[in-house]
C-alpha positions as CSV (number, residue, x, y, z in Angstrom):
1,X,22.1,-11.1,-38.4
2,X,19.1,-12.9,-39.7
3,X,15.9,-13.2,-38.4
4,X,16.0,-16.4,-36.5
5,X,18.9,-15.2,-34.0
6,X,17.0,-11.7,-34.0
7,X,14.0,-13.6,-32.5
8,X,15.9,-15.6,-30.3
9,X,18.0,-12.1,-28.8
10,X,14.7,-10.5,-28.5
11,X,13.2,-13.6,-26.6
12,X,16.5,-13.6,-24.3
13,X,15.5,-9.5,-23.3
14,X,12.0,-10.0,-22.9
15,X,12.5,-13.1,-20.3
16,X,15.2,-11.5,-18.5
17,X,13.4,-8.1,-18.2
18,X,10.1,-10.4,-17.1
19,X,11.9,-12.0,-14.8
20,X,13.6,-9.1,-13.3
21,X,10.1,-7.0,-12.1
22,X,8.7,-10.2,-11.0
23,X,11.3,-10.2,-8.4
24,X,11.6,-6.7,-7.8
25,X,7.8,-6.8,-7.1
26,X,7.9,-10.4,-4.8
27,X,10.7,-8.4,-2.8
28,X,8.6,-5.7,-2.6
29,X,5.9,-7.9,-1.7
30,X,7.7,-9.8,0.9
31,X,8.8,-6.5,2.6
32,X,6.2,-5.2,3.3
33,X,4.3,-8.1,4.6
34,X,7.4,-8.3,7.2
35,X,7.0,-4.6,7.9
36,X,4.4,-2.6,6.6
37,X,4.8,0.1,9.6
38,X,7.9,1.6,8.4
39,X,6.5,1.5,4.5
40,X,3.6,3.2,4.9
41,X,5.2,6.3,7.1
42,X,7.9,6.6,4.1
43,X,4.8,6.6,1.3
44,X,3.4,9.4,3.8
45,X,6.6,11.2,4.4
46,X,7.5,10.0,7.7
47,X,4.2,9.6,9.3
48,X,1.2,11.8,11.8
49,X,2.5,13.7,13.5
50,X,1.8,12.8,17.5
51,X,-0.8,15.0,19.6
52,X,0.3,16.1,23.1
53,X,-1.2,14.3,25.7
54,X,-3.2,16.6,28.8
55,X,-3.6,15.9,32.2
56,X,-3.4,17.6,35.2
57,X,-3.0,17.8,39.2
58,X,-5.4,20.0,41.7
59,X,-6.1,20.7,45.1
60,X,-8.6,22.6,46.6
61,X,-8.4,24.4,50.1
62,X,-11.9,25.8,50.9
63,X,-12.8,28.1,48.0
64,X,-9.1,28.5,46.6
65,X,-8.0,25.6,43.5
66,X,-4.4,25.3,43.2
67,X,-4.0,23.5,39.5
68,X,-0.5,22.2,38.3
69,X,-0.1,20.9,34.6
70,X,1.2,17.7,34.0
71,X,0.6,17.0,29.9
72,X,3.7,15.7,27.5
73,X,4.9,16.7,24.3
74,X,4.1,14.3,21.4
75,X,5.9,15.4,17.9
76,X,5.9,19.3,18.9
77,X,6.1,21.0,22.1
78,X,3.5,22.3,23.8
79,X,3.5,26.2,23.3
80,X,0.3,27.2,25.3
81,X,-1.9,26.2,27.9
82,X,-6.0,27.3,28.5
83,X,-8.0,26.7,31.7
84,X,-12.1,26.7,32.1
85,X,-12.5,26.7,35.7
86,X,-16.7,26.7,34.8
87,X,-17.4,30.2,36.5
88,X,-17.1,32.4,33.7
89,X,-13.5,33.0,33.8
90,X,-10.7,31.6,32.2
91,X,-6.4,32.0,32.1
92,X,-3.6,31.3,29.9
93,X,-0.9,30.7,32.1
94,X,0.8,26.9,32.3
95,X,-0.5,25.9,36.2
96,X,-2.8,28.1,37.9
97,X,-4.5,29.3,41.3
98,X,-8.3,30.6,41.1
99,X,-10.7,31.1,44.0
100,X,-13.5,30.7,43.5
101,X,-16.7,32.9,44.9
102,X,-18.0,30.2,46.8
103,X,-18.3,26.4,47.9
104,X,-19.7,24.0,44.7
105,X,-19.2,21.5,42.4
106,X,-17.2,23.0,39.1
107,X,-16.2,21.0,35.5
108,X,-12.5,22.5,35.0
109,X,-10.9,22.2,31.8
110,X,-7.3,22.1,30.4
111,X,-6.7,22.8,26.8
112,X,-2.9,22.3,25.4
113,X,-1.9,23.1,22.0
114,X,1.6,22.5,20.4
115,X,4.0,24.0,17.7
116,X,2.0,21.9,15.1
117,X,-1.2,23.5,15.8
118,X,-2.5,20.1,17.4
119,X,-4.6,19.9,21.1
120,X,-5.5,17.9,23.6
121,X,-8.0,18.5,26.2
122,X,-8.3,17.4,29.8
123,X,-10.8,18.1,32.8
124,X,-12.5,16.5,35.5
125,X,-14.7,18.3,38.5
126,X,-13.8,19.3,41.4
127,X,-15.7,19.9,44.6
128,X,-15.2,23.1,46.6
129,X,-16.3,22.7,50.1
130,X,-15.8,25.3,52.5
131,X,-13.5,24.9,55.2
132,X,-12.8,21.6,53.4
133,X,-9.8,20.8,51.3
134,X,-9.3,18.1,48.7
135,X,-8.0,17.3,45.6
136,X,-7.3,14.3,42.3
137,X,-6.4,14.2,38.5
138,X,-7.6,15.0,35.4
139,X,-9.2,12.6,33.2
140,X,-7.9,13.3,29.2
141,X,-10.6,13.4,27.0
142,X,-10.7,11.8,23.3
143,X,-10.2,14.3,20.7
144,X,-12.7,14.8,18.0
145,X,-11.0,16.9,15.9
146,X,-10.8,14.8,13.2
147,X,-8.3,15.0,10.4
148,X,-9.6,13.2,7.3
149,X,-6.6,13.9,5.2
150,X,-4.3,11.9,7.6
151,X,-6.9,9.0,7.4
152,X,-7.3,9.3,3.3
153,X,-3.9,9.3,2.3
154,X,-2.7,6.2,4.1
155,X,-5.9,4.4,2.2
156,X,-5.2,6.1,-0.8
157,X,-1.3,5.0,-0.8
158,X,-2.4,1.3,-0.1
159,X,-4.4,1.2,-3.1
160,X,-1.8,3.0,-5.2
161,X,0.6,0.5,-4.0
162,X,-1.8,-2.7,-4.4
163,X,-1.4,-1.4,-8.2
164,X,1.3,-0.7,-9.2
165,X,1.7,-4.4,-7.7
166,X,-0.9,-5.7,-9.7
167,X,0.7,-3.8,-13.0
168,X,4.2,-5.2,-11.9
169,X,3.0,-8.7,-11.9
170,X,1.0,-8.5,-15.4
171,X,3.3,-7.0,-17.5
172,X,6.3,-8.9,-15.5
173,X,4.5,-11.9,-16.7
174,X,3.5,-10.8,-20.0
175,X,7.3,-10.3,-20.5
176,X,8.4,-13.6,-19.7
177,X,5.5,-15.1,-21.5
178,X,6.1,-13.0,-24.8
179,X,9.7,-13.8,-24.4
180,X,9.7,-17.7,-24.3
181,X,7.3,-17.8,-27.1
182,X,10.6,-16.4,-29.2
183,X,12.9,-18.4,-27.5
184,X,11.1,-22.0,-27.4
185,X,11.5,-24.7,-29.9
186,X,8.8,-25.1,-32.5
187,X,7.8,-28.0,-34.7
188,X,9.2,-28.3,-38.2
189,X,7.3,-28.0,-41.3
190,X,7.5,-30.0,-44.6
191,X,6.4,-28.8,-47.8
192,X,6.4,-31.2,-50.6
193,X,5.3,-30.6,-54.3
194,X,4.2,-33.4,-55.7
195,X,2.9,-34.8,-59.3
196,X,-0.8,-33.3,-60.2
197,X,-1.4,-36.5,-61.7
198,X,-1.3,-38.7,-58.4
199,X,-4.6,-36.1,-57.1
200,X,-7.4,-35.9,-59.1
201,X,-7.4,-32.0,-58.9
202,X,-3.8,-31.9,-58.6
203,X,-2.4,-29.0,-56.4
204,X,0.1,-28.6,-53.7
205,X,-0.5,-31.0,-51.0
206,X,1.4,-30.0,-47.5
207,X,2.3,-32.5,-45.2
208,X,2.9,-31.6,-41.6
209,X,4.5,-33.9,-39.2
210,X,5.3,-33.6,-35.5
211,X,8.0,-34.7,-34.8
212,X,8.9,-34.6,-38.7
213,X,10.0,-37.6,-40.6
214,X,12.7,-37.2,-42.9
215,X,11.6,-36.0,-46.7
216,X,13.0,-39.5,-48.2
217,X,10.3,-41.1,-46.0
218,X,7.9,-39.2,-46.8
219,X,8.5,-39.0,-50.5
220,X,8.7,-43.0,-50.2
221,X,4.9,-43.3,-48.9
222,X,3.9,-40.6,-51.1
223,X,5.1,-42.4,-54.6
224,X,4.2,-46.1,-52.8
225,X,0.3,-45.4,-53.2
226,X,-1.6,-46.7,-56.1
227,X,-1.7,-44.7,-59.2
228,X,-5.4,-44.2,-60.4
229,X,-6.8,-46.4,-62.4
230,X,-6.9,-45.1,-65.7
231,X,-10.3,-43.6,-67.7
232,X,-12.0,-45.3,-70.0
């Protein structure tokens, strides 16, 4: 095989390979501008995992509280239950009855936690009248417990992901461009030896047309110019 089909199988490869990641990467691309929810919880494997949600129920007849829990589940079940009822005592049991040692206004709290180590807290007060009864709902509070790892890795994946894009599309293109330069026709070249005595140096002179004329023409303009005139 000799060099000119070489160069032009090698050009072929190149472009198709070019051509291939740019679409891979534009398909890419166009998924995930469709539906980047789904992409980013596979990059994370399958996304945070949901908190429970707290809340609960109470009544209050004289100085006796009844509470009842009402919180859901989010990814994990919720495996234990705390209450603050604000007078220095404090149970573990899922709803709950506490008297308390008389009439006031108390901050009770709810704290749930689940099988993936993840709480949520509720509370609200309560007013304990006596010889009064009453009662309402919980208000949930927003949880400050922070993770910074789940917030990181989702930025860290979309900057990952911005380059291998980025990568795809310059060597994608570098491919293609590489490859046509192979492939693409080029101008011809003549080279011409002609008599020392027509140049007053005399050498090789190297005519370059584009497109080329054919070598009778040119070696009919070449010997059509005056010869020098001659020395004295």
């Amino acid at each position: 095989m000799d060099r000119e089909k070489s160069s032009l199988f090698l050009g072929l490869a190149l472009l198709i390979a070019g051509l291939v990641i740019l679409v891979l990467v534009l398909v890419s691309v166009l998924g995930l501008a469709a539906n980047p929810g789904p992409f980013i919880e596979r990059q994370i494997g399958g996304g945070e995992a949901r908190p429970p949600a707290a809340v609960f129920a109470w009544w209050a007849n004289d100085t006796v509280a009844d509470f009842r829990d009402l919180s859901s589940s989010g990814s994990a079940s919720i495996e234990s239950w705390t209450w603050d009822f604000d007078d220095g005592t404090a149970v573990t049991t899922r709803d709950a009855t506490h008297t308390y040692s008389g009439p006031g206004e108390y901050f009770v709290r709810l704290t749930v936690r689940d099988a993936n180590g993840l709480e949520a807290v509720a509370a609200t007060r309560i007013n304990v009248v006596s010889g009064g009864a009453n009662g309402g709902m919980s208000e949930t509070l927003p949880n400050v417990d922070f993770d910074f790892g789940n917030i990181l890795v989702p930025i860290a994946v979309a900057i990952l992901t911005t380059g291998m894009w980025i990568v795809g599309f310059l060597v994608g293109g570098s491919l293609v461009k590489a490859g046509w330069n192979l492939i693409r026709p080029r101008p011809e070249t003549i080279r011409i030896k002609l008599r020392p005595q027509q140049f007053e140096h005399g050498a090789m002179a190297e005519i370059v047309s584009a497109p080329p004329a054919s070598p009778a023409a040119v070696v009919a303009a070449v010997t059509a110019s005056p010869p020098p005139p001659p020395e004295s």
